[in-house]
N, C-alpha and C positions, 0 to 999 in steps of 0.2 A: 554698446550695450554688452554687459557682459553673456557669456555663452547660455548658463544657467537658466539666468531670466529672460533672454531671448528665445530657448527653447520652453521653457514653460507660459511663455505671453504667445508662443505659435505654436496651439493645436493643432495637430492634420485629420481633417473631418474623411473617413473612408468609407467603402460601402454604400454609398447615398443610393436609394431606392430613384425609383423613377418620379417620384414625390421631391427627392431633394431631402428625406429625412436620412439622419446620419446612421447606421449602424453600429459603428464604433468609433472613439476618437483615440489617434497615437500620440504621445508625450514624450519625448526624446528631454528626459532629465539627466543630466551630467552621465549621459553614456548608458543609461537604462530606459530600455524602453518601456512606459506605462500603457495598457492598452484596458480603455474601458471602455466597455463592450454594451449598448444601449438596446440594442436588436438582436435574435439572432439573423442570420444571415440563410437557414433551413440546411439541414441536414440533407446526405447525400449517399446514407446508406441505411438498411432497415437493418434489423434485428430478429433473425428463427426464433417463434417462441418455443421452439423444442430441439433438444440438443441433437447434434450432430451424433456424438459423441458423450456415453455414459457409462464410464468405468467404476465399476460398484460390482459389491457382493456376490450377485447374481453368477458373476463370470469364473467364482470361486475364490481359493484363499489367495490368490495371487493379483487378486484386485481390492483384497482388505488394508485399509488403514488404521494402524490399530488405536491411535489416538488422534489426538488434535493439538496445536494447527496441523494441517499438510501445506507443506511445500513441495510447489510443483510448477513446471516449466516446460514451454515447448519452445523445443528448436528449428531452427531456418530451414530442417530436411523432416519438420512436420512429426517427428516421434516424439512423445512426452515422457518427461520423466516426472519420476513423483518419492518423497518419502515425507514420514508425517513422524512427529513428536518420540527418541525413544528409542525409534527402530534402528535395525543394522543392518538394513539394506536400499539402496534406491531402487525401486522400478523402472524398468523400460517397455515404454507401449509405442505399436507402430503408431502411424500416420493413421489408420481406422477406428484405434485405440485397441487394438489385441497386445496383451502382453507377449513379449517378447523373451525378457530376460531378468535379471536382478543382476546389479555390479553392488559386488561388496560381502560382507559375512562377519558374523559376532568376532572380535578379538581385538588387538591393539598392536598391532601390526601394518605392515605399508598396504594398502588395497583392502583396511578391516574396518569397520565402525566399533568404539562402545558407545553411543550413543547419540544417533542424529539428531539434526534441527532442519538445516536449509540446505537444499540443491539451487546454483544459480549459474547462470552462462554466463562463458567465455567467448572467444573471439573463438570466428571457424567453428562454431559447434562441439567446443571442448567446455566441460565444465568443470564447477569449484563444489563442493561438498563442506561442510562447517558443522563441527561438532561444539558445541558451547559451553558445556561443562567442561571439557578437556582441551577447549581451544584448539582442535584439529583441524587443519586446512587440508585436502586433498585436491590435485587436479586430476585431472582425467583426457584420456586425448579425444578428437571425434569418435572413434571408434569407440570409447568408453573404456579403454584400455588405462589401468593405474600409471600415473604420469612422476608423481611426488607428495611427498608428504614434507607438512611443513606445522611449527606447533605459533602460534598467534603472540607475538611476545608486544605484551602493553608499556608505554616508556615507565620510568619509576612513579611520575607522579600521575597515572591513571590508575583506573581502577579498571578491574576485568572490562574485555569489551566485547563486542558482537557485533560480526559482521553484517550488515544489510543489503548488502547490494555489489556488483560489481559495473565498472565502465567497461568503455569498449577499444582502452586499454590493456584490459588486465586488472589494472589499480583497484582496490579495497576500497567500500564504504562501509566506515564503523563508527557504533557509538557508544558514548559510556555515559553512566549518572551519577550523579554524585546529589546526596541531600542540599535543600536549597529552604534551610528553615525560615529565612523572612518571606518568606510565600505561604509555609506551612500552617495548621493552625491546630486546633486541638484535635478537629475532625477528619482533621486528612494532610496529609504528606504529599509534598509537592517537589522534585526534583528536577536538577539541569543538567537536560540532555545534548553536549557536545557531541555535533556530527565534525568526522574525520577524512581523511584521504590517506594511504599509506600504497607504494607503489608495490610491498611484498608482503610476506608474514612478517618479517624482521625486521620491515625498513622504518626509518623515521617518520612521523605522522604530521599531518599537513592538517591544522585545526580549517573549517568552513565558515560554521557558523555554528552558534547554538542559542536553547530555547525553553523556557521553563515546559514538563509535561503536564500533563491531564493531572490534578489530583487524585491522589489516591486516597480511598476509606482507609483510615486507622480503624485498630481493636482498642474499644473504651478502654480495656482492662491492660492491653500489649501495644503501646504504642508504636514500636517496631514494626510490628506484624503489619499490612493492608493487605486490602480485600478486594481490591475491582477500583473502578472508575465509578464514582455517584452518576445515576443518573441525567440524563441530557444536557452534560457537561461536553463542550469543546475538547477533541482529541487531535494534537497535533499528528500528522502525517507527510509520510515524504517519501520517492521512488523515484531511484536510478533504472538512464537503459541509454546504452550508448555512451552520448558524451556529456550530457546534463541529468539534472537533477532537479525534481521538481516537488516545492515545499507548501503545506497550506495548514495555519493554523489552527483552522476550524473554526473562528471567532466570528469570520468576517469571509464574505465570497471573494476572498483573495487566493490567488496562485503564484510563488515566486518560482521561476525558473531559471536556478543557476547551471553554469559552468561547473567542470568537473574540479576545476582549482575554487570553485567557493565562489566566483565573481556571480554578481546578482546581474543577470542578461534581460532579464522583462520582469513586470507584475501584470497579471491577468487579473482583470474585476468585470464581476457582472452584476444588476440587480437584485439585489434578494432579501424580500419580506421578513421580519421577524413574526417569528410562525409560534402562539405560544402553545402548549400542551395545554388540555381541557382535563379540568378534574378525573373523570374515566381515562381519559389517556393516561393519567398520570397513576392513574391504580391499578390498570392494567400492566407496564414498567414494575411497578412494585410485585407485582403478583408473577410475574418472568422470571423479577430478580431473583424473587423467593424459593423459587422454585429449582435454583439452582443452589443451594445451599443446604446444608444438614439445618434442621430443627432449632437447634441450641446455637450456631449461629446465627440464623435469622432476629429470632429474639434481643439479640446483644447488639446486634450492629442496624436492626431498621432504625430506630431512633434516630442513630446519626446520619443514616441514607437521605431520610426525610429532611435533615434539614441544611445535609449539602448540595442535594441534588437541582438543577437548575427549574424552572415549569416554560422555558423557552426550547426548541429544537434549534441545535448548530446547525449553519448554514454549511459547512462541508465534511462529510465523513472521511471520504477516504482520497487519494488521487494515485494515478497512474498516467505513464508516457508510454505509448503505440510506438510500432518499429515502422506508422509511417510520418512520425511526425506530430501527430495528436495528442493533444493532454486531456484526460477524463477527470473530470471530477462528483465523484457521489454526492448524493445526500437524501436524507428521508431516515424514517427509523422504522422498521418491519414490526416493532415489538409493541407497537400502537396502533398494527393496523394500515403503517402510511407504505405505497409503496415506492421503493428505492427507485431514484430515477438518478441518470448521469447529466452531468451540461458537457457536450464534446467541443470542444478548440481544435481549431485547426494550427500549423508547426508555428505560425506568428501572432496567433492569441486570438484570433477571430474566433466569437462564440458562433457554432454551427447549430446547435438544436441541443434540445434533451431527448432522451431515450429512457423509455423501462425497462430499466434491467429486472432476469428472469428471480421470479422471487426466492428467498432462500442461498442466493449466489454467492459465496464470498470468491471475488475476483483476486486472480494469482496475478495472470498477465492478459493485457490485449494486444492485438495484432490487428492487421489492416484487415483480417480475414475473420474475423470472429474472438471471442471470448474466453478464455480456460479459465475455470473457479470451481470453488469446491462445496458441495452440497450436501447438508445432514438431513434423512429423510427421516421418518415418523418415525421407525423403531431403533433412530439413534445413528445409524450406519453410514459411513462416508460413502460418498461417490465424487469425483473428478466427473466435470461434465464440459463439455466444448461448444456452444453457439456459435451459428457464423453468420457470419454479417456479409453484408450484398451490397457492394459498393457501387454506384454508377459509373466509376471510371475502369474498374476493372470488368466486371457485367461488359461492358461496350467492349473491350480488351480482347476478348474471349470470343464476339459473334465472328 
């Protein structure tokens, strides 16, 4: 019998409760392991419903972010770093979260910003710095000490890129878009985004995989222009740490976890309802939307909000990989009222439990120790906040 069909006619039933009911089944297809996950298995750490840790305004201008996104990161020796959309400097907060220091200053020079995006780790607690208009790469040593400068050079037939992520080599994750008009339609703009691997600034780039995005609102009148993601539409999402990389549609409660060279190592599937949005859910979205937009565009573009926007809620928003092994995946939409909960996987796809994550949270990074994400409060103002999480193996660890 061939390989294929012998590992797909032999399920490995795992987990069997003391019942005999199966918690998950593994599928060994042509060297990918499929793990669909029927139960969880219960979780085996809770979640502070109040931060540890809350870096915001209060502490002065030295904990302002002046806009949004922030990108921000903590390292293996507990200190965060943080810069947000613009700025020309990173922050450094201890292990408490007191400000420390700032690495960096306005100009175009080796150890200068004109204008951040993302701060992200390196091996030993050195990091990369990426500017995206000007394609600046900086490294920086543990010490935070300027390391090199290097400028992002894309092969001929890309188009600018951005980097997202680094491994726990070094190597770059970048990606680029390019218009993908048989996807398109009059209402929205659809693009394909090839993710990459490059081992420098300069070096040859190692295509993975790539995947149509989230449509985007066109302007009725500028078809160029878009405007946002229609409502309760599927947002593909993906996050490197270490030496994989872990991708999830958003269509479908799937998780694919690759290898840093692009090879597909698992798919993670669990249960999950189509959950449809209720008339008021769906006006209350509208009324979010709106509210983020000037007057004159509201007007011009609800028309076509209304009749790209989905009245189903995607089954996954966002995912992320733990430094212990763990893949998170969100879901839920805050803007209706639902609140955002994670499914946690443990490092071979076992689903472990969900969790409420803390409302308002957009998650940076998780660790085995708790949460970093970033939180806009009523009058607008960022704050970097830290939950921790209370594991039972390390809890026992500790007495």
């Amino acid at each position: 019998m061939p390989r294929l069909a012998f590992h797909a006619l032999t399920a490995i039933l795992l987990g069997c409760s003391g019942r005999g009911a199966p918690q998950f089944r593994v599928i060994d297809s042509a060297g990918v392991r499929i793990v669909d996950n029927i139960t969880p298995s219960g979780l085996r750490f809770t979640l502070d419903s109040a931060p540890a840790i809350d870096i915001g305004p209060s502490a002065g201008r030295e904990a302002e972010f002046v806009s949004s996104p922030v990108s921000a990161l903590r390292l293996a020796d507990k200190r965060i770093l943080a810069t947000s959309w613009a700025m020309t400097q990173v922050k450094v907060f201890d292990a408490a979260g007191r400000w420390v220091r700032d690495i960096g200053r306005s100009g175009a020079g080796p150890g200068e910003f004109v204008a951040l995006g993302f701060v992200f780790p390196l091996s030993a607690d050195s990091v990369l710095t990426f500017e995206p208009m000007s394609q600046r790469l900086q490294r920086w040593s543990p010490a935070l000490s300027f390391v090199r400068l290097a400028i992002l050079t894309s092969p001929p037939d890309r188009p600018m890129a951005w980097v997202r992520g680094t491994f726990d080599d070094g190597s770059l994750l970048l990606v680029t878009n390019v218009p993908h008009e048989a996807s398109s339609t009059a209402l929205t703009a659809v693009t394909i985004t090839t993710v990459s691997r490059a081992d420098s600034a300069m070096a040859s780039w190692d295509s993975l995989f790539a995947f149509p995005s989230a449509p985007q609102l066109r302007h009725p009148r500028e078809a160029t222009n878009t405007y946002g993601v229609p409502l309760f539409v599927p947002r593909p999402s993906f996050y490197a740490r270490g030496s994989r990389l872990a991708f999830a549609s958003g269509a479908r409660f799937e998780i694919e976890i690759r290898a840093k060279t692009g090879a597909l190592l698992t798919v993670i599937r669990r249960p999950s309802e189509v959950r449809a949005v209720s008339s008021t859910e769906f006006e209350r979205a509208v009324a979010t939307w709106r509210d983020r937009l000037p007057v004159a565009l509201q007007a011009e573009l609800e028309p076509a909000l209304l009749r790209a926007s989905s009245r189903t809620r995607p089954p996954v928003a966002g995912v992320w990989l733990a430094d212990d092994g763990r893949i998170w995946a969100a879901y839920g939409d805050p803007t209706i009222g639902e609140t955002v909960r994670a499914s946690v996987f443990d490092s071979t796809g076992r689903w472990e439990g969900d969790i409420s994550l803390p409302p308002g949270l957009q998650i940076n990074q998780v660790d085995a120790d708790g949460l970093l994400g970033t939180f806009e409060d009523a009058d607008g103002f960022r704050h970097l906040r830290f939950y921790r999480l209370t594991n039972g193996d390390v809890a026992a660890s500790h007495r």
